[in-house]
C-alpha positions, 0 to 999 in steps of 0.5 A: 859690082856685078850681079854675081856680086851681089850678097858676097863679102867685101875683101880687104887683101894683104899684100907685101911692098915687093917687087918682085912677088913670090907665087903667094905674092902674085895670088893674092894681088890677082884675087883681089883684082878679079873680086874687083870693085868689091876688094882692095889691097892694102900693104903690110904695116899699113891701116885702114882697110874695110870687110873681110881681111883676106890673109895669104900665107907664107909671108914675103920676107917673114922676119922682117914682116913677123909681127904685121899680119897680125897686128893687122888681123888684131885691128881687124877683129877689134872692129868686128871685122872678118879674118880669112886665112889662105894657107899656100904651105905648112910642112914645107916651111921652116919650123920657125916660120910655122909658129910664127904663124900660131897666133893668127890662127885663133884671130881667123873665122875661116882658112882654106889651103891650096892643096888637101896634102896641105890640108892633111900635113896642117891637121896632123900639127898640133897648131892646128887645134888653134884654127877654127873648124870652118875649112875648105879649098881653094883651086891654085890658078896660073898667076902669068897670062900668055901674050900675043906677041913674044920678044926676042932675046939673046936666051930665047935665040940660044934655046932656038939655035938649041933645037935646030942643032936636035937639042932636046930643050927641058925647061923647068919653071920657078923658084930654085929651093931644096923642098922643090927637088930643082938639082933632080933635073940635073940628075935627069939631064944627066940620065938623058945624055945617057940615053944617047940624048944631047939635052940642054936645060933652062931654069927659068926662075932664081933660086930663093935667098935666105936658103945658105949654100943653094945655089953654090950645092946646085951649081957643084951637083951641076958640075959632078954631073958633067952638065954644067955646060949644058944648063941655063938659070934665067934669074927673075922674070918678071915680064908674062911676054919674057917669060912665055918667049922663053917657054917657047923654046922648051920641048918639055917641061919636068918636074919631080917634087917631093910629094909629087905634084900637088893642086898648089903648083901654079908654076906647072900650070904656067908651063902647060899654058905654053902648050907644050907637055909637062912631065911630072910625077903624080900624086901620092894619093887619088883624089888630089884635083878633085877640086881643082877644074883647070888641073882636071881639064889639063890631065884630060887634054893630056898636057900634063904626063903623069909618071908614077910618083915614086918613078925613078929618074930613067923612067923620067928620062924616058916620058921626056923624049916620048913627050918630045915628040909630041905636037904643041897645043893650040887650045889657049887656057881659060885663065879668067875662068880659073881665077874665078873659080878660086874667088868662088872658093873665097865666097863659098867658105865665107858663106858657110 
């Protein structure tokens, strides 16, 4: 332990048996190894566990695992233990998923959220009344880390044989859901082969199971638009090398979500590590990174193109061939810095 450790709590941090991790997933296992000696994991269903009870939410495979966290945060209490919860969502989730979370939220001593607009939607819950008052923030870092060496595929030459053709490459990252507006980027492929473009869009992630019908409506959207033959979906990638070889071969990233880019996209932060630009529309409201120094200082270099958050996909379409013009960037991002500066978050509402 090191000095900067001295006097912090001890984390006892609750993860799933899955193999293939969500974002959420990912977050809490990297937490727990930046805390190093000073945190361990422990996985659902499973006792023991010592020190503050660190809790992300949403839950891999909720109904399967409906009843775990909370026994867990039952036992934990029961032996005067601390409970943390780290909200990553709440209006984004399925009514159902969000009560099933109602009775962990008296068990907690302290609940931080990924972004204020997550912040904002959990107080206007009335679950909310629930959770206790000591409440804060925590700064989402990339859950990947770009390696030196990128392997070869038979995706990653198809992107390359791409851009020699004068293909403009969009790459879109992460997991294919409604709330995320994935079928938007088919919308603006379409727009791009209108502006006398010849686009060709890869989806590098899977679409998420459980969801009825997203992946036959995304494909039929693909199709009523004339691109289905100028998209790619990767399916999981669960390697960082893959993942980065497949980002090299995208001019442009885009996003257009709901409530525009928020602090908890950690998939957009992974697409400015690639050092190309990320097109996406801005926050609702001022003040959303304020708290979030990794998000600040990628705004600042200009790696992330803010377009306005009601922008309408023309005016996407446009800040897309602009940014492709752009030169790759070379600085590396300080990936270790951000994840300390989410465990710095932990310790600071644990110390409050």
């Amino acid at each position: 332990m090191s000095r900067s450790d001295e006097g912090a709590s001890r984390l006892d941090v609750l993860i799933s048996d899955s193999a293939a991790p969500c974002g959420v997933e990912a977050f809490a296992r990297r937490l727990a190894e930046t805390a190093g000696g000073r945190a361990a994991t422990r996985e659902l269903g499973t006792g023991g566990g010592e020190g503050v009870l660190v809790i992300n939410l949403p839950v891999v495979a909720w109904k399967r695992r409906l009843a775990d966290p909370v026994i867990a945060a039952l036992k934990a209490r029961a032996r005067g233990r601390r409970v943390l919860l780290i909200l990553h969502e709440w209006a984004d989730l399925d009514w159902k998923r969000r009560v099933s979370y109602a009775p962990l939220l008296p068990l907690a001593g302290a609940i931080l959220f990924s972004a204020p607009e997550v912040a904002a939607q959990f107080a206007a819950d009335p679950l909310s009344r629930l959770a206790p008052r000591r409440r804060g923030l925590v700064p989402i870092p990339p859950n990947v880390v770009r390696p030196d060496l990128l392997p070869q595929s038979p995706l990653t030459a198809r992107l390359d044989e791409a851009r020699r053709r004068g293909q403009l490459v969009l790459g879109h990252f992460g997991s294919i859901y409604p709330r995320k507006q994935s079928t938007q980027i088919l919308d603006l492929t379409a727009a791009l082969v209108q502006r006398g473009e010849d686009p060709f869009a890869v989806f590098i992630g899977s679409f998420v199971k459980g969801q009825d019908r997203v992946e036959e409506e995304f494909m039929a959207r693909a199709a009523s638009l004339g691109v289905a033959d100028r998209i790619a979906v990767t399916g999981y990638v669960a390697d960082d090398a893959e993942l980065f070889a497949l980002f090299a071969g995208v001019d442009v990233f885009a996003y257009l979500f709901a409530e525009g880019l928020t602090s908890r996209r950690g998939s957009v932060l992974a697409c400015a590590m690639s050092g190309r630009p990320v097109v996406v529309n801005a926050p609702e409201r001022p003040g959303a990174f304020d708290h979030h120094p990794t998000y600040q200082h990628l705004l600042e270099e200009g790696r992330l193109r803010l377009v306005s958050h009601r922008a309408t996909v023309d005016e996407v379409a446009a800040a897309v061939e602009q940014a492709s013009t752009l030169p790759r960037h070379g600085a590396r991002l300080d990936v270790a810095a951000a994840w300390g500066d989410a465990l710095a978050a932990v310790d600071r509402v644990l110390a409050a």
